[in-house]
C-alpha positions in Angstrom: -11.6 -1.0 -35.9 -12.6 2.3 -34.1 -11.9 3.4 -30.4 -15.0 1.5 -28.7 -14.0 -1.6 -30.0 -10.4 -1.4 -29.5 -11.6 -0.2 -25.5 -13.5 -3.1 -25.5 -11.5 -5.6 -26.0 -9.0 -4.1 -23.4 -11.4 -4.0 -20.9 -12.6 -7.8 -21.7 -8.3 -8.9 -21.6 -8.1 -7.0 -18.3 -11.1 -8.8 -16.6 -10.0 -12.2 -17.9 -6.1 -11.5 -16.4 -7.6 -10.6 -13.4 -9.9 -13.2 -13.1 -7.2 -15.5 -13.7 -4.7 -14.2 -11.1 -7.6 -14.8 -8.6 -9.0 -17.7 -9.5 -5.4 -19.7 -10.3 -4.8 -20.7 -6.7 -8.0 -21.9 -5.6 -7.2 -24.7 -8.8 -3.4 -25.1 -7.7 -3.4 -24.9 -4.2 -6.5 -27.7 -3.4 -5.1 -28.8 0.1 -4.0 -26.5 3.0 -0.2 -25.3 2.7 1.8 -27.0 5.6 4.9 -25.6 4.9 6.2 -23.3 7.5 8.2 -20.5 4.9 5.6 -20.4 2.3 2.8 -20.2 5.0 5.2 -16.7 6.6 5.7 -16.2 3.3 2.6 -15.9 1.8 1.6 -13.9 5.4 4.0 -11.3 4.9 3.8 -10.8 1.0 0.7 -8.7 0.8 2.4 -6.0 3.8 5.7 -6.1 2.0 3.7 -5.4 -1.3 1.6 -2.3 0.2 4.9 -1.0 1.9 6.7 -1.1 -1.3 4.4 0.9 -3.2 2.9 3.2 -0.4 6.7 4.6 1.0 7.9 5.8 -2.2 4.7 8.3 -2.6 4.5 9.0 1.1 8.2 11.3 0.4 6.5 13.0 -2.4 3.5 13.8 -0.9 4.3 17.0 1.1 6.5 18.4 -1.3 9.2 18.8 1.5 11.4 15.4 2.7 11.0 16.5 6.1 8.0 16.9 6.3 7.2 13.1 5.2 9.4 11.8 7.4 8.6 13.4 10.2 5.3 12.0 9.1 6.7 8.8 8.8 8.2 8.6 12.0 5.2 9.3 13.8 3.0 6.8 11.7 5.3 4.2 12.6 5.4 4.7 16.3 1.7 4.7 16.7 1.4 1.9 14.7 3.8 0.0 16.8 2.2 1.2 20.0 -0.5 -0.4 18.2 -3.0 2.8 18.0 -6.0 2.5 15.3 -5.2 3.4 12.0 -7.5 6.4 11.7 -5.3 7.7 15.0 -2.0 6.5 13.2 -3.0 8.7 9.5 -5.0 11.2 11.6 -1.4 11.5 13.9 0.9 10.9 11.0 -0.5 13.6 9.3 -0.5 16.7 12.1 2.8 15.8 12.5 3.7 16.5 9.1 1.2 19.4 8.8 2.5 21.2 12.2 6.3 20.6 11.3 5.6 22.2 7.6 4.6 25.2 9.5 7.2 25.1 11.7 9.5 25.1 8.9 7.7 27.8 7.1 7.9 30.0 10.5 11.6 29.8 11.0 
């Protein structure tokens, strides 16, 4: 078989796995959840999720550990002093912009 085929037929597995990962608990689940953990549970999972996979970039993604986690820090504070998040990345990332230069100065 050549490439476009084989690309094909990747692309059609990919849909139908996704389809399927969407469209499984709409068929499982037909009446409202009424228990209290898997309710929190299934609250929490997507934030748990995005933090897992967003934290281990954000220390790579100035080049300098300090620099992310001054970042950090300051991303977390406004987001607990419950700022938008356009102030909380626009914030998060001065902080880690000025203290790079700060570093670079000294």
């Amino acid at each position: 078989m050549n490439e476009a085929v084989h690309i094909s037929i990747y692309i059609l597995v990919m849909a139908g796995v996704t389809y399927l990962i969407r469209m499984l608990p709409f068929v499982l689940f037909r009446k409202k959840i009424k228990n209290r953990f898997i309710r929190s549970l299934l609250y929490y999972l997507p934030y748990a999720v995005l933090s897992a996979m967003v934290i281990p970039d954000v220390f790579s993604s100035t080049g300098s550990v300090l620099t992310a986690a001054v970042g950090l820090a300051v991303a977390c504070l406004l987001a607990f002093l419950d700022r938008s998040l356009i102030i909380v990345a626009l914030g998060a990332s001065a902080a880690a912009y000025l203290t790079g230069l700060i570093i670079n100065f000294i």
